[in-house]
GUKOL-424758 format. One record per residue (C-alpha): residue in one letter; z, x, y. Coordinates in steps of 0.001 Angstrom, whole numbers, plus 524288, in hexadecimal, padded with zeros to 5 digits. Each point is the difference from the previous one (the first is absolute). Example, Ala and Ser with C-alpha at 12.3 -4.5 7.8 and 13.67 -1.06 7.14 Angstrom:
! residues 2
A81E788300C7EE6C;S7FD6C8055A80D70;
END
This chain:
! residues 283
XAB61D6D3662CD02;X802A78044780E00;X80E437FB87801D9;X804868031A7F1F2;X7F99A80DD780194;X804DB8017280F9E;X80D7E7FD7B7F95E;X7FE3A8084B7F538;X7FBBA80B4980A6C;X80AA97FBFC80967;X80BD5800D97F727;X7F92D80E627FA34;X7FC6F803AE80A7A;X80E727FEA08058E;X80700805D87F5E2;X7F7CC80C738021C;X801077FF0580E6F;X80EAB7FF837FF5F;X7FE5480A367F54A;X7FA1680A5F80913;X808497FB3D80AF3;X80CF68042F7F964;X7FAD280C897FE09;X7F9FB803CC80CDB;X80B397FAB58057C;X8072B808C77F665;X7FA3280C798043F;X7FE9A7FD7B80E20;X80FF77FE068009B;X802FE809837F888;X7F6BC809EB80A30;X7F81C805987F2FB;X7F4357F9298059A;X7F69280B5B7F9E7;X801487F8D57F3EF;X7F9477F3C180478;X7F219805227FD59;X8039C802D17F133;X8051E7F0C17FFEA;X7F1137FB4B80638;X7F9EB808857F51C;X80A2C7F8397F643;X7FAAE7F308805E4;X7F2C38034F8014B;X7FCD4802FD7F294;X807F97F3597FC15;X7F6987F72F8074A;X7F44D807817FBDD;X802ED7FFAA7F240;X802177F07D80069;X7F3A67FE528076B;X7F997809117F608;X8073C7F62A7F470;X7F99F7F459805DC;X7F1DC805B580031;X801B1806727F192;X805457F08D7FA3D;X7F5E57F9778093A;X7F4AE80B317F96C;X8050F7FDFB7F234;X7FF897F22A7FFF0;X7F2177FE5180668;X7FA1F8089E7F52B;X806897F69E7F604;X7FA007F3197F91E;X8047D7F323802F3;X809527FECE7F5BB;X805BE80E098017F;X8004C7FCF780F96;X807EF7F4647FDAF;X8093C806737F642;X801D280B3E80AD6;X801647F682809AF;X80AC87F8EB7F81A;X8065180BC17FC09;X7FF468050080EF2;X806B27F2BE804F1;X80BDC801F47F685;X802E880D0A80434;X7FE2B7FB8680DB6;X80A927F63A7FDE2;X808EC809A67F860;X8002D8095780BB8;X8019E7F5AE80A6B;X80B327FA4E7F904;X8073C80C4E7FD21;X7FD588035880ECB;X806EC7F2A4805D3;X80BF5802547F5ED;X8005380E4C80258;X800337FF1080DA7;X8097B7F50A7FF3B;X80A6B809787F73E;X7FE5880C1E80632;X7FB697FCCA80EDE;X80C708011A804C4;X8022B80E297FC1F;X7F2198032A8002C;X8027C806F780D17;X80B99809917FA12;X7F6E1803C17F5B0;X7F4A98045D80738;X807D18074580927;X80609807667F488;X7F40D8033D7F7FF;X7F97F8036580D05;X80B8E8088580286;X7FF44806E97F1B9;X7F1978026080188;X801598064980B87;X808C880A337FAFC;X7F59B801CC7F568;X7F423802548069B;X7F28C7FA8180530;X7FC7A7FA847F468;X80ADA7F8547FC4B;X7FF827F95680E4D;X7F3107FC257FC1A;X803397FA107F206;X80C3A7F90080636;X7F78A7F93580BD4;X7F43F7FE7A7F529;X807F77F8BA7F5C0;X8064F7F83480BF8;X7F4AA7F922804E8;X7F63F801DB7F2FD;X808967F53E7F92B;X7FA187F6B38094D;X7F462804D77FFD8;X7FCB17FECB7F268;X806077F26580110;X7F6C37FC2380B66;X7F485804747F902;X7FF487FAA57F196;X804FB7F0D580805;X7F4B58040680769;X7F5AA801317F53A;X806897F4187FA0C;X7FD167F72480D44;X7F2CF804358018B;X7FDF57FC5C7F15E;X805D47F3487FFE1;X7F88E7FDF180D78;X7F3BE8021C7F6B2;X7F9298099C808E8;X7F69C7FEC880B49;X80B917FDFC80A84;X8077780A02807E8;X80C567F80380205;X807218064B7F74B;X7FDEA80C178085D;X800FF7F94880C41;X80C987FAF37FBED;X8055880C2B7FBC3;X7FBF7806A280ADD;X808477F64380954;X80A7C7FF727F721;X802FC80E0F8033D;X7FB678036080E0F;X80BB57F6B7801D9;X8079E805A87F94D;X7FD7680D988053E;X801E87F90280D5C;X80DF97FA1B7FC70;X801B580D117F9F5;X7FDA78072380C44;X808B27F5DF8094A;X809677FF357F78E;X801C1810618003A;X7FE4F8006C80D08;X80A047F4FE80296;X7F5A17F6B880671;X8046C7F4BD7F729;X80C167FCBC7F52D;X7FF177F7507F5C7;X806D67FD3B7F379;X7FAE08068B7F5B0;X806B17F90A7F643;X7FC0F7F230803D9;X7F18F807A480077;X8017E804DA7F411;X8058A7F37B7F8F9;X7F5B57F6CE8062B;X7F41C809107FD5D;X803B3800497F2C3;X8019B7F2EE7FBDA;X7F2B17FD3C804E4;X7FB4C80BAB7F703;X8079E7F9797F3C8;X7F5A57F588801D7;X7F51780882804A3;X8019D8076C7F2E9;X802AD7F54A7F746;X7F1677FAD08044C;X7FB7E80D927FB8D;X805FD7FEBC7F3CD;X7F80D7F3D97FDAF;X7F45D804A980617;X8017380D0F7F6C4;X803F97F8EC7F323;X7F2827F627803C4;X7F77880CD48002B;X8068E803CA7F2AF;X7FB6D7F23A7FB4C;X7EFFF8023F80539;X801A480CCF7F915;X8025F7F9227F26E;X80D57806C180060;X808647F450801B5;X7FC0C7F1B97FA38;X801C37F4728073A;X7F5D57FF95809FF;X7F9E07F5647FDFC;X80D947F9A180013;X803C77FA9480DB5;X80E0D7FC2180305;X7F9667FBCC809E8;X7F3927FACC808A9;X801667FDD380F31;X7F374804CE80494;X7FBCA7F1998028E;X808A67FEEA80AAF;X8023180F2480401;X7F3E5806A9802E2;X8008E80DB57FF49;X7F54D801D480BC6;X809437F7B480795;X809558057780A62;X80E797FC6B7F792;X7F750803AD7F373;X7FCB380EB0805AF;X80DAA8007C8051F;X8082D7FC397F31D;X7F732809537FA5C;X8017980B8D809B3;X80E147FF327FF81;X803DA7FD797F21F;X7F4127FEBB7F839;X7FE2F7F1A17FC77;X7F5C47FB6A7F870;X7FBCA7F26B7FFBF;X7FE0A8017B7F1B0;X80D14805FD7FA86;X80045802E37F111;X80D867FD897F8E2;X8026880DBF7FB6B;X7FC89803488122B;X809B07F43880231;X80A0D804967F696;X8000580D8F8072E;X801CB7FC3D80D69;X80ADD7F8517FDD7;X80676808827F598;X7FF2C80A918094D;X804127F9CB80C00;X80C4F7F7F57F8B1;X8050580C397F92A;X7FD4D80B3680CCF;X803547F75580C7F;X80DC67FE947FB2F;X8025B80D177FC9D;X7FBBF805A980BA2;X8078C7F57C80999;X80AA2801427F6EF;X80B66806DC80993;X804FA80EC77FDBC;X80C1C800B17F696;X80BB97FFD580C3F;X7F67D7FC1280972;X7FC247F32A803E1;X7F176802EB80428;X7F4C68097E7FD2F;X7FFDF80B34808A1;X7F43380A887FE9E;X800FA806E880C6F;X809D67F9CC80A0E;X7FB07802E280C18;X7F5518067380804;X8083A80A11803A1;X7FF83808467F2A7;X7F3B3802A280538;X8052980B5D80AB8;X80D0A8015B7FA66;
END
């Protein structure tokens, strides 16, 4: 739980660093710096609205039976995996203009008024939010409660990335962000694809799915999951020792079918290139 999660909050937490970065940036070069309070309000209400999402699914499903917790739970872990995997391709397609766009939105809003400063630097970062905090709920389910290393992951994940965020806007460090990008989210593919499995297996305790009782499957002779490898294949992509068929199928399906698409090369390009350098950051 606390590397997949510290990755989850790192790459998150990085795209809405960079974000707010372009924007501040933004107004600071272009001397209207009396705008940058409305784009903290913008921010500021994004993170509190996440944090208030993760309290309301965390609330609804501990006033829930068993069953309908584990149908939540299931449900949760789907859309979890939905969001993260339209965040690693949409990152992937528009990264590398992602920059342009901000700048011109921010620009439009600020003809505008207040308000639409706000909206522009709320919808920026409350994407990611909202991301963050259903794959939040979803790790502290599948971690099946009484543990905060979920949180603690999370909450390393994105102090560093508010750290790289800050050196790399003040110039203190460059690094590719496309080689960042790419790495961090092939290790997601997997991360997700062992929510998937862990999501469709709460479906299946729920009496929503059949098949549980059918194993593809049975290595917990030989991998305890109160051993060190055990905790850590399940921390990072959600193995269980027992693995139904219909979990099995799911993990590969996914991982066969997204992993190529997203390493798959731009059309007239012959890699993937989210954000190409540090230096969109202050440009």
């Amino acid at each position: 739980m606390l590397l997949s999660n510290a990755l989850i909050g790192l790459r998150e937490g990085l795209e809405a660093v960079l974000v707010v970065s372009i924007l501040v940036a933004f107004l600071v070069r272009t001397e209207r710096r009396r705008a940058l309070p409305l784009v903290w309000i913008g921010v500021a209400v994004a993170v509190a609205l996440s944090v208030g999402l993760g309290a309301l699914l965390t609330y609804t499903a501990a006033s829930l039976s068993f069953e309908a917790q584990e149908a939540f739970g299931g449900i949760a872990s789907i859309v979890a995996v939905v969001f993260v995997t339209g965040m690693i391709f949409w990152m992937r397609k528009a990264g590398r203009t992602l920059a342009a766009q901000l700048r011109g939105q921010l620009d439009g809003a600020l003809e505008l008024g207040p308000a639409a400063v706000i909206t522009v630097a709320f919808f920026s970062v409350g994407r990611e939010g909202m991301e963050t905090a259903v794959f939040f709920f979803s790790s502290v389910q599948s971690a099946g409660g009484g543990t905060v290393l979920p949180l603690i992951g999370f909450v390393v994940g994105i102090a560093l990335a508010v750290l790289l965020g800050f050196l790399l806007y003040a110039g203190a460090v460059r690094i590719n962000l496309s080689k960042f990008f790419t790495v961090t989210g092939v290790l997601l593919v997997f991360v997700a694809a062992g929510v998937l499995a862990y999501g469709l297996h709460d479906l299946q305790e729920a009496g929503l799915l059949p098949g549980l009782h059918t194993l593809a499957f049975d290595v917990s002779a030989y991998v305890s999951p109160t051993s060190w490898y055990g905790a850590l294949l399940k921390g990072i992509f959600n193995f269980s020792p027992q693995t139904t068929v219909v979990e099995a199928i799911a993990w590969l399906g996914y991982v066969v079918v997204v992993l190529p698409l997203f390493l798959r090369p731009h059309r007239g390009t012959a890699a993937v290139q989210p954000a190409a350098t540090s230096s969109e950051v202050t440009e």
